[in-house]
C-alpha positions in Angstrom: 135.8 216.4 55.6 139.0 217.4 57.7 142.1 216.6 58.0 144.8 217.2 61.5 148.5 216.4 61.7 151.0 216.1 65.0 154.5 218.0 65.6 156.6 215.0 65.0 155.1 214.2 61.2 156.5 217.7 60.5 159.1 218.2 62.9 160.8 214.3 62.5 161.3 212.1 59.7 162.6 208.9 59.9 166.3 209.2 61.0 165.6 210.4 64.6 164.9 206.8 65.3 168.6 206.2 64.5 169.6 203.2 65.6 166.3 202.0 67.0 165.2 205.2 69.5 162.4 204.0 71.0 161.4 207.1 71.7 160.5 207.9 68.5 158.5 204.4 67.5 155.3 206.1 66.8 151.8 204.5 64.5 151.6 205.9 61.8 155.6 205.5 62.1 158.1 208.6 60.9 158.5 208.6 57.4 161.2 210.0 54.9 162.0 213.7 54.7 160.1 214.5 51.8 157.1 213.0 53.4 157.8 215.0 56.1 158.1 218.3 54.1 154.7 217.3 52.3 153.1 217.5 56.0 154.7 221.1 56.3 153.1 221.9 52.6 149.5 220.3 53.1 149.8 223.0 56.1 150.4 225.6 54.3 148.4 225.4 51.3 145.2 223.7 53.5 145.0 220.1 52.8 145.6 220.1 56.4 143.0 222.0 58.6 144.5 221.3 62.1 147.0 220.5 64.5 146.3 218.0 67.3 148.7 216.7 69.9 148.7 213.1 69.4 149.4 213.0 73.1 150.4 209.2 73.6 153.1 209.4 76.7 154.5 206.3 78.3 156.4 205.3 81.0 160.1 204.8 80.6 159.8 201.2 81.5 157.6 200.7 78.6 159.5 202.8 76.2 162.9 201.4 77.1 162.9 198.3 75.9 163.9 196.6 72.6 162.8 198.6 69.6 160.4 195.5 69.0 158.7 195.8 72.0 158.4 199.2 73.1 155.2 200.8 73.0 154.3 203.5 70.2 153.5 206.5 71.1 155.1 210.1 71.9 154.5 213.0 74.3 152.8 215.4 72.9 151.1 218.0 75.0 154.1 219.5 76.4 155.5 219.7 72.9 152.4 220.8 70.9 153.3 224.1 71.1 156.8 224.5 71.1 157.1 222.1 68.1 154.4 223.5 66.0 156.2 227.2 66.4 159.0 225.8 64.3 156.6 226.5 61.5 156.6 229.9 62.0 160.4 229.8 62.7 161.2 228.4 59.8 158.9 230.8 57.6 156.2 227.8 56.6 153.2 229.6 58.9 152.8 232.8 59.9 152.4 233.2 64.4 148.4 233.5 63.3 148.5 230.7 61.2 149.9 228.6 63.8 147.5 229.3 66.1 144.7 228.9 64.2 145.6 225.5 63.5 146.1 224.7 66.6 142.8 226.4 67.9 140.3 228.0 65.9 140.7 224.6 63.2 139.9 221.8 65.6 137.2 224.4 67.0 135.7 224.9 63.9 135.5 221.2 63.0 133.8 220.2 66.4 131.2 222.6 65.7 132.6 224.5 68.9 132.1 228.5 69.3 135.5 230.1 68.4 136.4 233.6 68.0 138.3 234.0 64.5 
């Protein structure tokens, strides 16, 4: 059994959507901060095995609309890395951690050849 989170469920919680940001209507939607900080601590202490990007871009005409219609959904390539440093930045993870979550994890669970 395994388990993978994205940047925003430990980066965000639910007050960057503000007053309705569309950019941050996402399924499963942002959740409260201590949700969020119990996605930095299954991390940590391995409930969590990896990181994946949740890569779910849009265009702007289909995020830009009202809250109720916009699509869900995030970039998440170009921020996979970037965003999941802040858990090294912030002390959670150390650099190796990190990066093991983000490769050697997801690797591991496909059953794909990764150097440790």
């Amino acid at each position: 059994m395994s388990c993978d989170t994205a940047p925003p469920y430990f980066t965000l919680n639910e007050s960057a959507i503000g007053d309705y940001r569309t950019f941050a209507k996402l399924s499963p939607p942002l959740r409260s901060e201590s949700d969020r900080q119990a996605v930095v601590q299954g991390l940590v202490d391995g409930t969590i095995d990896a990181i994946a990007s949740d890569h779910a871009p849009w265009d702007q005409d289909s995020k830009r609309l009202p809250f109720s219609s916009a699509t869900y959904g995030i970039v998440g390539l170009e921020t996979l890395l970037p965003l999941s440093l802040e858990l090294y930045h912030n002390r959670h993870l150390s650099l190796l951690e990190v990066l093991r979550h983000l490769t050697v994890a997801p690797a591991s669970i496909l059953r794909l050849e990764a150097a440790p």
